[in-house]
C-alpha positions in Angstrom: 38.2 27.6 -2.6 38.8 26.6 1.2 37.4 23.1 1.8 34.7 24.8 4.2 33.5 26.6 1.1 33.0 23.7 -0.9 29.6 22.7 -2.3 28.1 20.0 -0.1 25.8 17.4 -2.3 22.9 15.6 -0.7 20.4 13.5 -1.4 18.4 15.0 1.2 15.5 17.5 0.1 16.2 21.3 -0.1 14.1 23.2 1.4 13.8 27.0 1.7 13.5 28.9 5.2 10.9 31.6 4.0 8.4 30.7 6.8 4.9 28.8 6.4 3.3 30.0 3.0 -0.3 28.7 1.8 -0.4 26.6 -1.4 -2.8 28.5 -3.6 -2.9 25.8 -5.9 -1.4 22.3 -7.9 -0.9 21.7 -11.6 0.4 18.8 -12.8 1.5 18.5 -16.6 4.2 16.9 -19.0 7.5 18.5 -20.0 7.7 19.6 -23.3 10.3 18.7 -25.9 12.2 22.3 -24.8 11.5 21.7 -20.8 13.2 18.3 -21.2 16.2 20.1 -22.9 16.4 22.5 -20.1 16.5 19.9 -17.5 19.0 17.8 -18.7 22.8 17.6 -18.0 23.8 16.0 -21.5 22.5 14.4 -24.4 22.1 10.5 -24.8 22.8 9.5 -28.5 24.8 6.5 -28.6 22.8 2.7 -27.3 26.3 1.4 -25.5 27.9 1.2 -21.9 31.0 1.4 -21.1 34.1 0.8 -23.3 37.1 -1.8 -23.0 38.4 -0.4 -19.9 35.5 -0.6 -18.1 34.7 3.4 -18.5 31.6 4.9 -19.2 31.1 6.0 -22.8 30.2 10.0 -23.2 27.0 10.3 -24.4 26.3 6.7 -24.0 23.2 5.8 -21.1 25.7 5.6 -18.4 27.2 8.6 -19.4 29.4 9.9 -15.7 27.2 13.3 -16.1 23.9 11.8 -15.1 25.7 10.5 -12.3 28.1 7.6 -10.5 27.6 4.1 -12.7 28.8 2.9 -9.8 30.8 3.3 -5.7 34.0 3.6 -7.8 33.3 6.5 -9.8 32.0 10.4 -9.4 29.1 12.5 -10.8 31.3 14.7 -14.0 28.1 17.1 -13.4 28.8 17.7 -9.6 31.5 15.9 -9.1 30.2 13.9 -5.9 30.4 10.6 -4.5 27.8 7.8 -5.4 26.0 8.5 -1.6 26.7 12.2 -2.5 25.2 12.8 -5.8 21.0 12.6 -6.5 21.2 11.9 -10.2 20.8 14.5 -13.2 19.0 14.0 -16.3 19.8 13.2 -20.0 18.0 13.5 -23.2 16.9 11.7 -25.9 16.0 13.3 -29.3 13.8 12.1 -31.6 13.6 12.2 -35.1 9.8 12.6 -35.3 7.1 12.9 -32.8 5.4 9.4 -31.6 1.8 9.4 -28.9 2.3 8.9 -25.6 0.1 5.5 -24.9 -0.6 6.6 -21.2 -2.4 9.8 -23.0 -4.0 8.4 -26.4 -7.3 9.0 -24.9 -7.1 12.4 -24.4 -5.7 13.1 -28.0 -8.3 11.1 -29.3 -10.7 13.5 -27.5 -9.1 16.5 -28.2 -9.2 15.7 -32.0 -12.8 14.8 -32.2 -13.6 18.3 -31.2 -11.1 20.3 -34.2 -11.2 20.4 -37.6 -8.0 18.5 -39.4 -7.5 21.3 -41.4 -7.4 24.7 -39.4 -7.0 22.9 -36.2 -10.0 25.1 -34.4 -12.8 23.9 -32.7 -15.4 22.3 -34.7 -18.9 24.8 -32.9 -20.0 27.1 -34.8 -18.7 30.8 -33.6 -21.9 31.7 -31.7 -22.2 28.4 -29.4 -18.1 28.9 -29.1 -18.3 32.3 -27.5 -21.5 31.1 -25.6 -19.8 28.4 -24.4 -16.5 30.3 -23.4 -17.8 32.8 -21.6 -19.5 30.2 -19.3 -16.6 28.5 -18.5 -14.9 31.6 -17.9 -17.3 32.6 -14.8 -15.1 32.5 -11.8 -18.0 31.3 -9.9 -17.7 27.9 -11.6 -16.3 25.0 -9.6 -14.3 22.2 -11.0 -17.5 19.8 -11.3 -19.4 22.9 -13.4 -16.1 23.2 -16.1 -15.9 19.4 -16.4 -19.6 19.4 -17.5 -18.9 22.4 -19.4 -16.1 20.1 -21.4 -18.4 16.6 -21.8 -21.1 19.3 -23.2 -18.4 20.9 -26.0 -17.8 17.0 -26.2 -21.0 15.9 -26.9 -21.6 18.4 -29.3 -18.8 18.3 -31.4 -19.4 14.2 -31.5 -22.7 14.2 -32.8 -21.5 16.4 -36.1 -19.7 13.1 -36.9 -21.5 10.4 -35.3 -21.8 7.2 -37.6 -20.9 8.2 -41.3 -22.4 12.1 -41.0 -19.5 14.4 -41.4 -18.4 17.8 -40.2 -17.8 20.9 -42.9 -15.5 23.5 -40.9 -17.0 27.0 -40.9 -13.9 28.6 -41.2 -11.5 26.8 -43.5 -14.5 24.1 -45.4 -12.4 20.8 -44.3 -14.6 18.3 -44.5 -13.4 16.4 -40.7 -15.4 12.6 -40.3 -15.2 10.2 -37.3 -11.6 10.0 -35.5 -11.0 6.1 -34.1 -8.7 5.4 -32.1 -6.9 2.3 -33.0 -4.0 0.0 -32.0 -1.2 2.4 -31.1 -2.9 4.8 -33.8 -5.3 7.2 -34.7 -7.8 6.6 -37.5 -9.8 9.5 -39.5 -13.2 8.3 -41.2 -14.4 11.1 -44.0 -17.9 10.0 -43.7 -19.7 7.5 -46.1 -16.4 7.7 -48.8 -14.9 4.4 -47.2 -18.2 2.7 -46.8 -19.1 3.7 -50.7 -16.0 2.2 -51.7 -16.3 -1.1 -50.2 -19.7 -1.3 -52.0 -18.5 -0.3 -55.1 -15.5 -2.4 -55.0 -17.4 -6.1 -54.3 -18.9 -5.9 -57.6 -16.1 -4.6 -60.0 -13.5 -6.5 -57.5 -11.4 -2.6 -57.6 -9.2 -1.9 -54.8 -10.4 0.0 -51.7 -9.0 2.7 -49.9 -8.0 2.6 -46.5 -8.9 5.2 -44.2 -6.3 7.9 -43.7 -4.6 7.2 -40.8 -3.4 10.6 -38.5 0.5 9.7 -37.9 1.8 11.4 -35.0 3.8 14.6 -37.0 0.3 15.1 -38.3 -1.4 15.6 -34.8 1.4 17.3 -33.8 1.6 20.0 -35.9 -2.7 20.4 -35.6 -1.9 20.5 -31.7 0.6 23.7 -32.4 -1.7 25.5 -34.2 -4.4 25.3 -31.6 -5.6 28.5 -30.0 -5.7 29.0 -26.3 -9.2 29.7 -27.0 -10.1 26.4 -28.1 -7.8 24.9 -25.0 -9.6 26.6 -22.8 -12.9 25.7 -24.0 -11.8 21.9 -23.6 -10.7 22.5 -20.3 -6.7 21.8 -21.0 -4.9 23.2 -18.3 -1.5 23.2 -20.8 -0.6 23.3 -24.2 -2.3 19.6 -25.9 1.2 19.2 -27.9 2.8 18.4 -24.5 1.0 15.2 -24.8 2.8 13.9 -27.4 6.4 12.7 -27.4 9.1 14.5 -29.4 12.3 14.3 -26.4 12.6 11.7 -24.0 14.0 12.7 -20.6 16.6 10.2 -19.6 16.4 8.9 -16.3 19.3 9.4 -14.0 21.8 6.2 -13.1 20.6 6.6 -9.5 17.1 4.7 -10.0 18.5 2.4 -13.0 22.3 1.4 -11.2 24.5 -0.9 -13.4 25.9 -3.6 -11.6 29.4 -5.7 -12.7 29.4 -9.7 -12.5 31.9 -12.5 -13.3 34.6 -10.6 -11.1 34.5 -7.2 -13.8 34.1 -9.0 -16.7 30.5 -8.1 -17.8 27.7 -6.2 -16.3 24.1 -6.4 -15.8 22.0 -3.3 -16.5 18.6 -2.8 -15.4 15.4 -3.1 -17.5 15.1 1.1 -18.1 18.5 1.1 -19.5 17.5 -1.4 -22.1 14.1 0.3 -23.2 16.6 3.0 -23.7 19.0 1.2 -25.9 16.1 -0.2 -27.9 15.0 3.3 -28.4 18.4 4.6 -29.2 18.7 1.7 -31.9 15.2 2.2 -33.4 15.2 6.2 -33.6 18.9 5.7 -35.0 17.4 3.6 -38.1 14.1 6.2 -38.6 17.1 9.1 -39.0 18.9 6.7 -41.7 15.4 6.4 -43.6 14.9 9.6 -43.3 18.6 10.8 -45.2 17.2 8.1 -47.7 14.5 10.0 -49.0 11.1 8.0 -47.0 8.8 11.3 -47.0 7.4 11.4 -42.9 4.1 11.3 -43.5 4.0 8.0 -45.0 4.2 5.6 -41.9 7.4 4.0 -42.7 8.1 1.0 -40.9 11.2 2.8 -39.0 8.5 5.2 -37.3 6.1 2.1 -36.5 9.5 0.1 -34.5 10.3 3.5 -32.7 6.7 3.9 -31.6 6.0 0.5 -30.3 9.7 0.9 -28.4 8.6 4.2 -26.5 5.2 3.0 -25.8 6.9 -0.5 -24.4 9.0 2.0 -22.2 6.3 3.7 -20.8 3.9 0.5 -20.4 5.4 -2.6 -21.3 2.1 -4.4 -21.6 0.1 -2.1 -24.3 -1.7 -3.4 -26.6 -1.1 -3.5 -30.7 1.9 -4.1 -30.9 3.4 -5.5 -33.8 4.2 -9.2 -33.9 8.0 -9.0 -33.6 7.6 -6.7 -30.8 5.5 -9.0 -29.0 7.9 -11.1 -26.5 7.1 -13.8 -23.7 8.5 -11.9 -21.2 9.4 -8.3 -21.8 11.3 -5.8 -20.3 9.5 -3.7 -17.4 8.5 -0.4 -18.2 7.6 2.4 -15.7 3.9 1.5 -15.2 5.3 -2.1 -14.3 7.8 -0.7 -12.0 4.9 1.7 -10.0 1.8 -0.2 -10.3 1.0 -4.1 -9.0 2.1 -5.2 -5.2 5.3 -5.2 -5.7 5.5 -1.4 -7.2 6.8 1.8 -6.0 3.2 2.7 -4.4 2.1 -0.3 -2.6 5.7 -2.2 -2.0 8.2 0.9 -0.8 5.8 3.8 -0.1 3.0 2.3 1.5 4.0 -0.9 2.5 7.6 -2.0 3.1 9.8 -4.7 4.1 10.6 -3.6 7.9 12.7 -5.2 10.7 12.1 -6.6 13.6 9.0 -8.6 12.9 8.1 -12.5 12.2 5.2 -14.2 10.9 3.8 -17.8 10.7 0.4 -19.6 11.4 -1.4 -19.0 14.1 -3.0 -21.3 16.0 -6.0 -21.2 19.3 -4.8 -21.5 22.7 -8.0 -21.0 25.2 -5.3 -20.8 28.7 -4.0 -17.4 27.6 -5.4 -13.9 28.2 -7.2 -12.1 26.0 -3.6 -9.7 26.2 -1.2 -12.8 25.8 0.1 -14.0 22.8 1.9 -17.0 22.5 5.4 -16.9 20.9 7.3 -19.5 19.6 10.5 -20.0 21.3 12.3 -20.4 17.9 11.2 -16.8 17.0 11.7 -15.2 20.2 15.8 -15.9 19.5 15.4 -14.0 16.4 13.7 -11.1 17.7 15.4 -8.7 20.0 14.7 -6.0 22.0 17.3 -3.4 23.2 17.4 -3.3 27.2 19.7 -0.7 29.1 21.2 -2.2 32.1 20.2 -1.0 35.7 20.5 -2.2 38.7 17.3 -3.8 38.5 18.3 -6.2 35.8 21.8 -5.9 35.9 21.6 -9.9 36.9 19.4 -10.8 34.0 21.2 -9.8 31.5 24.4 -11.1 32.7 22.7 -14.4 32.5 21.1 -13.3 29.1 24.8 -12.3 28.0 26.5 -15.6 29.4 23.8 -17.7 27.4 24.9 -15.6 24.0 22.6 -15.6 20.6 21.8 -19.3 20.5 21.0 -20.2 23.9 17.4 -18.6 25.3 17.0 -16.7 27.4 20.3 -14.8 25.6 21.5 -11.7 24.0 22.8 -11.2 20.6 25.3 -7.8 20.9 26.4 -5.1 23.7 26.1 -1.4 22.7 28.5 0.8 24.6 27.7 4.2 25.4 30.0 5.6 22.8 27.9 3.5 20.6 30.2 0.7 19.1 28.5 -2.6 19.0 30.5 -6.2 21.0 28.9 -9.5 19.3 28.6 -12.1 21.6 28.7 -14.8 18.6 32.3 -15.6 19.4 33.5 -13.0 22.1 34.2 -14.0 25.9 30.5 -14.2 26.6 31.4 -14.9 30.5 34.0 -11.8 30.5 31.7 -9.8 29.1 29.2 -10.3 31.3 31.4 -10.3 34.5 32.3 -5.9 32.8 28.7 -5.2 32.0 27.9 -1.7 33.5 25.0 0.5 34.0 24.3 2.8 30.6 24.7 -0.1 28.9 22.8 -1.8 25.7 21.8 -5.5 26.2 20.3 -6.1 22.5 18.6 -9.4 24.3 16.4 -12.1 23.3 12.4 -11.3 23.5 11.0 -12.4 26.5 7.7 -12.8 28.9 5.8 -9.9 29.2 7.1 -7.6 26.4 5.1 -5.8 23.9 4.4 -7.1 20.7 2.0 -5.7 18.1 0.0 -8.2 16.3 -1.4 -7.6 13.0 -3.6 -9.7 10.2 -4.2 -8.0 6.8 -5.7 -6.9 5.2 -5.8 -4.0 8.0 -8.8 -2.9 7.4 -9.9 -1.0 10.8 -8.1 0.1 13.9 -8.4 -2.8 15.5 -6.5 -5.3 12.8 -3.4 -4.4 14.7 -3.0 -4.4 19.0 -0.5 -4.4 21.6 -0.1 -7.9 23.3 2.3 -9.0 26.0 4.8 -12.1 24.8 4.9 -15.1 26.6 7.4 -17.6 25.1 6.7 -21.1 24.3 7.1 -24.1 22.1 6.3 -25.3 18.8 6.4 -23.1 15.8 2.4 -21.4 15.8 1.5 -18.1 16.9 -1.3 -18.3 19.7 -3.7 -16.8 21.1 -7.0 -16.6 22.9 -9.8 -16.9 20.6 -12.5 -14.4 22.6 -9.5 -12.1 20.1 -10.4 -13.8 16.5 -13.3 -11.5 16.1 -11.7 -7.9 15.9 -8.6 -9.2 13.6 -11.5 -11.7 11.5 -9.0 -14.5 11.8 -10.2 -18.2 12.1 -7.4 -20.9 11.9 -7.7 -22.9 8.9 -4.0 -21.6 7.8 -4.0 -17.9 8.6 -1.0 -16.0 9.2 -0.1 -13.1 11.0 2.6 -10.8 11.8 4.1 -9.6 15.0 5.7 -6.2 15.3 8.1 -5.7 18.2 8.7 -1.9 19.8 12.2 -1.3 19.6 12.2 2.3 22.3 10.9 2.0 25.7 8.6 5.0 24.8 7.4 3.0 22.2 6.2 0.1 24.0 4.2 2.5 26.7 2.9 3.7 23.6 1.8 0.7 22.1 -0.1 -0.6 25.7 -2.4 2.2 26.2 -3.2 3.4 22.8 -3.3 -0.5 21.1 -3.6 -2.5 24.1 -6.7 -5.3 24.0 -7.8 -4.6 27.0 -8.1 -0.9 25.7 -9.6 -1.9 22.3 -13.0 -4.2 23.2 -15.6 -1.8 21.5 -15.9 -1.1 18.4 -15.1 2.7 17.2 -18.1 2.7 14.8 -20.9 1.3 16.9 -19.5 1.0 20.1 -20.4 -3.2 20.5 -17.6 -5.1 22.3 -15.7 -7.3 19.9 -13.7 -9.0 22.3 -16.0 -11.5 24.2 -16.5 -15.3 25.0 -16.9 -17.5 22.4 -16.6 -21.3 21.6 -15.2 -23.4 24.6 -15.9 -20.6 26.8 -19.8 -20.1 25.9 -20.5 -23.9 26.2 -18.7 -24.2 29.4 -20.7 -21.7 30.6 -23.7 -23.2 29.8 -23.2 -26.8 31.0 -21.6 -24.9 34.1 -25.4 -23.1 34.7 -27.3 -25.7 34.3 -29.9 -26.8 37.0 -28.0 -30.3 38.0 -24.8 -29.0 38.4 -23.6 -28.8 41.8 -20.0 -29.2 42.8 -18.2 -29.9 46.2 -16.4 -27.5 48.7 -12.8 -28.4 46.3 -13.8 -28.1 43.2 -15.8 -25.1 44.0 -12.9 -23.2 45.9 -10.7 -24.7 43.0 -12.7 -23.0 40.0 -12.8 -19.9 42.4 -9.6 -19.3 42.8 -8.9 -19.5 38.8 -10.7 -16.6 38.4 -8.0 -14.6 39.6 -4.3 -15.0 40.2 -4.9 -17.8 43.9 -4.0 -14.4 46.0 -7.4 -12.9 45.6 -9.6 -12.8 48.9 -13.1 -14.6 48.1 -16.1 -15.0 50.3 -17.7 -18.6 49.1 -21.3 -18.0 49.2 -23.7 -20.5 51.1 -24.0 -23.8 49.8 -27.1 -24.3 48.0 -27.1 -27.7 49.4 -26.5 -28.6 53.1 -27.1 -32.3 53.7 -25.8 -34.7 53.2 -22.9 -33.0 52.1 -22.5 -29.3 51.2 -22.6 -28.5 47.7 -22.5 -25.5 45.2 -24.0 -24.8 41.9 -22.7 -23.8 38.8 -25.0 -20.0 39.2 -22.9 -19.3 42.3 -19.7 -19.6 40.5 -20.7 -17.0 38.4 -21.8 -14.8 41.1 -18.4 -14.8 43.0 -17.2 -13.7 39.5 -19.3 -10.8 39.5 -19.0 -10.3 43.4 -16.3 -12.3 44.9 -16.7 -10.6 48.4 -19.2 -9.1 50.2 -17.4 -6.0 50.9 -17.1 -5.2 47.4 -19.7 -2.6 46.3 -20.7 -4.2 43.2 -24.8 -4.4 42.5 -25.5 -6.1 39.1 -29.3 -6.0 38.3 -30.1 -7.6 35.0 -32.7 -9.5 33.2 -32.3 -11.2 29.8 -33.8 -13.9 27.6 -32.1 -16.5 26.1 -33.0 -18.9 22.8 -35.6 -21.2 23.5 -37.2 -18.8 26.3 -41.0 -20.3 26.8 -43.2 -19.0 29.6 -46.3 -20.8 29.3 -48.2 -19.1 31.8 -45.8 -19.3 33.8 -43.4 -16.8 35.9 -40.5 -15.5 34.0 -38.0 -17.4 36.4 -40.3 -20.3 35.9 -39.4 -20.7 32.5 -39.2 -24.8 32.2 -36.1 -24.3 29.3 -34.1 -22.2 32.4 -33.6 -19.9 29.7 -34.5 -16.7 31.6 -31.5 -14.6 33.3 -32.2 -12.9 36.3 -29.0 -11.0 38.2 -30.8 -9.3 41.2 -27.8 -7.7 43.5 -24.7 -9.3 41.5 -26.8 -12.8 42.2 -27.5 -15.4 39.3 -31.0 -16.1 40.3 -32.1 -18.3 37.7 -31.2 -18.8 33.8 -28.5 -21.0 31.9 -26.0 -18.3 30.6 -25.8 -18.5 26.3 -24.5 -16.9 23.3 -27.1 -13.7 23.9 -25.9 -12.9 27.6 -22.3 -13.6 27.1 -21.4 -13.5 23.3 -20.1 -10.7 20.9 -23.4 -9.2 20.1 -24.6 -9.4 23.6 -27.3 -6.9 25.1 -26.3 -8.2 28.4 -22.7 -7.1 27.8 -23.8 -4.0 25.8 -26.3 -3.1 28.8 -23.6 -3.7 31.9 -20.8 -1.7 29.7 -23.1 1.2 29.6 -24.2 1.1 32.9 -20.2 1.2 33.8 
């Protein structure tokens, strides 16, 4: 075969070009003992690793056919390489069926509702047919047939509720309560084991235990169900599925043996163990077997291998016997899925990402609501990749000549044929003095980038926003704290994260769609989150208040805060002429609202603050000042508070409407 015939192996998904196709429907189920066969690549019989060369044994769990054991060695299946090959499966026979923990429920179920002898249902033939020809309508949703299957439920309990018992119609078995308990299934024939303890007290006889259903039992009683009866229970697949008679082996990709001590020994993962202890435990049940212990009696062989496949499945069930019972055992494959730290929540929907930092955060009442303050110590960590124009050709010369541990600096070049220069020990100055445009600066974060800031848990859109950087010292995140209210941080030790945008597109992205100053409503009622606060609503209220009057510089001074100093602003009249001209604290928030006279900006409002009191009086008369009264973007009278200025607002709520 030519090489460009070969097979190519992937781990990538196959998928088939037949166009788009509508998924009729899902059904999920267990292999069964023959599936599992199909499935595999080889058997697993032998609980070892590798042999004194360091070669995997056949037939052994690292056998080369389920794939790599490691980057030195190739799949015998496919024959690829270890980033070639996915994996392929093994099997595990065993020598007698054992439950399946995760499903012991369901068997429990499905056995209260047959008789132990014929292994149909327990109704009686006219309620069967009634009932199956209900849940046969085609009209019937998937609600209707599951109350179709609690009513078969219900019915067939109360023939053997408390010590009443069941006489099949068909074969005269007399069935009692089925129990489930630790890692087995009890069956109660009616009063007899009651009786007996009654009869032994007095004549101090021996009583007899309930009959216990081993798993070979319920197995069999499961083969000789009808579909009938399946159906009528609402079992989308055969019930013997859900016991275990073949274990499918799990292929070396997602249990990888690793060497340690330089070759000598190796370390294999927690699956691979289970798997050896299952091996060893099903390889003493076969020996008892050949020595004559008849299956049905629960010999203590059986007992080990079920408590060893239940411990692979779920590694914390319950019942097990004492010498199973370990301080810290093995993982199985709940423990590896379920928990923070599983498959779900610590790979698939949350994972370990780059490019991010977190620490405490801290309030900071100088920055905008769209700063956030990064330390300086972080900002050397984080990178962002910058391609060199001529408008920042200069920068980043300077960023490269300053290298990774000097800020503002650069940690690597990308060229355009995409190899990577570290400027940890390189000629830093050379390599700025050859920088070109097409270039990649991977440089230090610095003022005005985008960041997205994020406190869990995340629990609406706006737990995570676009901010713009601004470097500075000390180790705390900060930020303004008009912001606290749509991430519900305070700062008694919180910590947040900070994402950075690593594509140009990505950044624009992250401004308008996430941006604060895009994000100060809330989606589900539309009241503005982002709004004054602490410092800012006390201020506010000293700054109103009837006796406070300030000079032409401080006056001009606060004015010119309110914007960037560059801003034209008409100063109103002085509310005071003689003896010298001074303004009040009102006017400095009506050259907020209107800071020149040009500016077509009317603001009509009137409000009531806490402690409002009229007496009789005028509303602007209130002797609290606790009235507001904007007439043509003019504070007229009123001491601004927490209900004209403050998250839930109806000032703020009124003039957001009224655009």
């Amino acid at each position: 075969m030519r090489r460009s015939e070969e097979i190519q192996f992937t781990k990538k998904l196959y998928t088939e070009d037949v166009g788009p196709r509508k998924i009729k429907s899902i059904q999920f189920s267990t292999f069964s003992g023959p599936e599992i066969l199909k499935s595999a690549a080889v058997q697993v019989y032998r609980g070892v690793y590798y042999d004194p060369t360091q070669k995997a044994i056949p037939n052994g769990l690292l056998d080369p056919h389920m794939g790599p054991p490691n980057k030195n060695k190739s799949c015998a299946t496919c024959n690829g390489e270890f980033l070639q090959c996915p994996g392929h499966y093994g099997y595990l026979k065993l020598a007698l069926p054992v439950y399946n923990v995760g499903y012991l429920d369901n068997i429990v179920t499905i056995l209260k509702c047959i008789c132990k002898g014929c292994s149909r249902i327990l109704l009686k033939e006219n309620d069967r047919q009634d009932l199956l020809r209900k849940t046969r309508n085609t009209k019937l949703d998937h609600l209707k047939k599951n109350e179709l299957q609690k009513k078969v439920l219900l019915k067939c309990n109360n023939l053997t509720t408390g010590h009443k018992t069941a006489l099949c119609s068909r074969c005269g078995y007399i069935n009692g309560m089925v129990k489930k308990g630790p890692m087995k299934i009890i069956h109660e024939n009616g009063r007899q084991f009651v009786d007996e303890c009654h009869n032994a007290l007095p004549n101090k006889g021996s009583i007899n235990v309930p009959p216990e259903l081993n798993a070979m039992t319920v197995y069999s009683l499961f083969m000789k169900m009808t579909d009938e009866d399946c159906e009528l229970l609402y079992l989308s697949d055969r019930p013997e599925k859900l016991l275990i008679t073949s274990i499918l082996v799990p292929p070396l990709s997602i249990r990888p043996s690793v060497f340690l001590d330089a070759g000598l020994r190796s370390n294999e993962n927690d699956i691979t163990e289970r798997l050896k202890l299952i091996i060893q435990a099903n390889a003493i049940l076969q020996q008892q077997i050949l020595d004559g212990i008849h299956p049905a009696k629960n010999s203590p062989g059986w007992v080990d291998l079920q408590a060893e496949v239940a411990q692979y499945i779920n590694s914390e069930v319950r019942g097990l016997p004492p010498s199973k019972q370990l301080s810290k055992p093995l993982n199985g494959f709940v423990q590896r899925l379920k928990g923070k730290h599983g498959r779900f929540r610590g790979n698939l929907s949350g994972k370990r990402v780059e490019y991010t930092g977190r620490t405490v955060i801290s309030p900071d009442p100088n920055l905008k609501i769209t700063e956030l303050a990064i330390p300086i110590f972080m900002a050397q960590i984080l990178t962002f990749p910058e391609r060199v124009s001529k408008h920042n050709i200069e920068k980043l010369r300077k960023c490269v000549r300053n290298g990774p541990h000097k800020y503002p600096g650069a940690k690597y070049i990308v060229h355009p044929d995409g190899t990577e220069m570290s400027l940890m020990y390189s000629s830093r100055k050379r390599q700025a003095d050859e920088l070109k445009y097409g270039y990649i600066v991977v440089r230090h974060l610095e003022d005005g980038d985008a960041v997205l800031f994020n406190r869990q848990p995340s629990l609406h859109r706006m737990s995570i926003m676009c901010h713009r950087a601004r470097v500075m010292p000390w180790r705390t995140l900060r930020f303004n704290e008009s912001v606290c209210n749509p991430y519900n941080a305070d700062f008694d030790g919180d910590e947040m994260n900070i994402h950075v945008p690593q594509t140009v597109e990505a950044r624009t992205e992250a401004l308008l769609l996430m941006g604060v100053q895009n994000n100060l409503c809330t989606p589900k009622s539309g009241e503005i989150l982002v709004a004054s606060t602490q410092d800012f609503l006390t201020s506010s209220f000293l700054i109103t208040r009837k006796d406070t009057f300030y000079d032409r510089a401080s006056f001009s001074l606060m004015c010119s805060y309110m914007g960037d100093g560059m801003d034209h602003i008409d100063l109103p009249t002085p509310t005071i002429i003689k003896p010298v001209e001074l303004w009040s604290g009102k006017q400095l928030f009506s050259v907020l609202v209107r800071p020149y006279k040009k500016m077509r900006v009317y603001l009509n409002l009137t409000l009531t603050e806490k402690n409002y009191n009229t007496d009789k009086r005028p509303e602007t008369m209130c002797p609290n000042d606790r009235f507001i009264y904007f007439r043509n973007s003019e504070l007229i009278s009123g001491q601004l508070g927490k209900a004209t200025l403050g998250a839930l607002s109806l000032a703020i709520g009124k003039v957001h409407s009224q655009g």
